[in-house]
N, C-alpha and C positions, 0 to 999 in steps of 0.2 A: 452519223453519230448524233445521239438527241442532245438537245441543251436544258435545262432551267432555265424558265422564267422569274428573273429577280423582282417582288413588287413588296412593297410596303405594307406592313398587318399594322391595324388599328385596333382590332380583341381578338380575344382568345376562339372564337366561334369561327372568327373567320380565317384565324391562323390552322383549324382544324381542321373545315372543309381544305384549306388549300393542301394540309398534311396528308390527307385523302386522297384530292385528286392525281395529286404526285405521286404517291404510294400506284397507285391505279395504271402508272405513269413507266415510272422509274421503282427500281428494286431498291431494298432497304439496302444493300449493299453500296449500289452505287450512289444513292443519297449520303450517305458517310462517307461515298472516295470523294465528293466533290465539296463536300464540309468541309473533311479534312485538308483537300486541295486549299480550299478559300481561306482555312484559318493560317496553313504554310506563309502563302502569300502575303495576307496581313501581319505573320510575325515578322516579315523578311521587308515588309514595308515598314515597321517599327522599328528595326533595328536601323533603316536608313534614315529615318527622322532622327534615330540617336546618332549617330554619327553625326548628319548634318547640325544639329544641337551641339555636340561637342567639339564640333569643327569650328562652328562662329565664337564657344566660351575660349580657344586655342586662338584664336585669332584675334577677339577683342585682349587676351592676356598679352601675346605679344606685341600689340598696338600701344597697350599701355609701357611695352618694357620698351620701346624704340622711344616715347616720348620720355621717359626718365632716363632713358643711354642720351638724348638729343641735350640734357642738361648738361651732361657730363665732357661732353665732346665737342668736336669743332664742324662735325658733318650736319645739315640745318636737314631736321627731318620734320617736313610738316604735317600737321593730322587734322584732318578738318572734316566736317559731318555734310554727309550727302541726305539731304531732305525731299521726302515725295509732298506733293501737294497735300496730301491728306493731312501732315502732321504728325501720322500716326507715331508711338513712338517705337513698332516694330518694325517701322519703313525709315528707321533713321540708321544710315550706314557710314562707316569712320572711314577713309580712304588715309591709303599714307604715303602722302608724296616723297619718293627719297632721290634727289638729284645721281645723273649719272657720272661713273666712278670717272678722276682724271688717266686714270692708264687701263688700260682693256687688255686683255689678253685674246689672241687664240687660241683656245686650246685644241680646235680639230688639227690645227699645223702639225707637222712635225721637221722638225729643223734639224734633224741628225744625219739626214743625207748628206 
């Protein structure tokens, strides 16, 4: 099976010759399955940036809603910021420390034997 070589066009002259050589190459057919393969792909990678996007806004929401319950209540829930060297401020992440419960349960048991 042939592949495509991915390379970087700088103008239009030479985005042409390579439109050529490929034509020369590959069928106009299968130039459009593997466009449209690559544009798949990048939608299906877009959608998992959004996701992870709306994963972290779900998460910093609930960070905020454990530190205003932590006012209300008697259980001490700490939030503290995890810092990379850089500074940067999309390398700053909130961890939430929530001590663990005084009664545990099993639930895999079963005690009705």
């Amino acid at each position: 099976q042939r592949s495509l070589n991915v390379q970087t066009v700088k103008d239009m002259n030479t985005l042409q010759s390579h439109v050529l050589e490929t034509q020369n190459v590959h069928s106009i057919s299968e130039i459009t399955k593997l466009v449209s393969i690559n544009v798949k792909h990048a939608q299906k990678e877009m959608k998992f940036v959004n996701i992870l996007c709306l994963s972290a806004l779900i998460a910093k929401k609930n960070m905020h809603l454990a530190q205003k319950n932590n006012l209300n209540s008697q259980t001490s829930i700490k939030i503290r910021e995890l810092r990379n060297d850089s500074d940067d401020k999309l390398d700053i992440m909130q961890a939430v420390e929530i001590p663990t419960f005084q009664n545990s349960y099993n639930l895999l048991s079963d005690d009705s034997d």
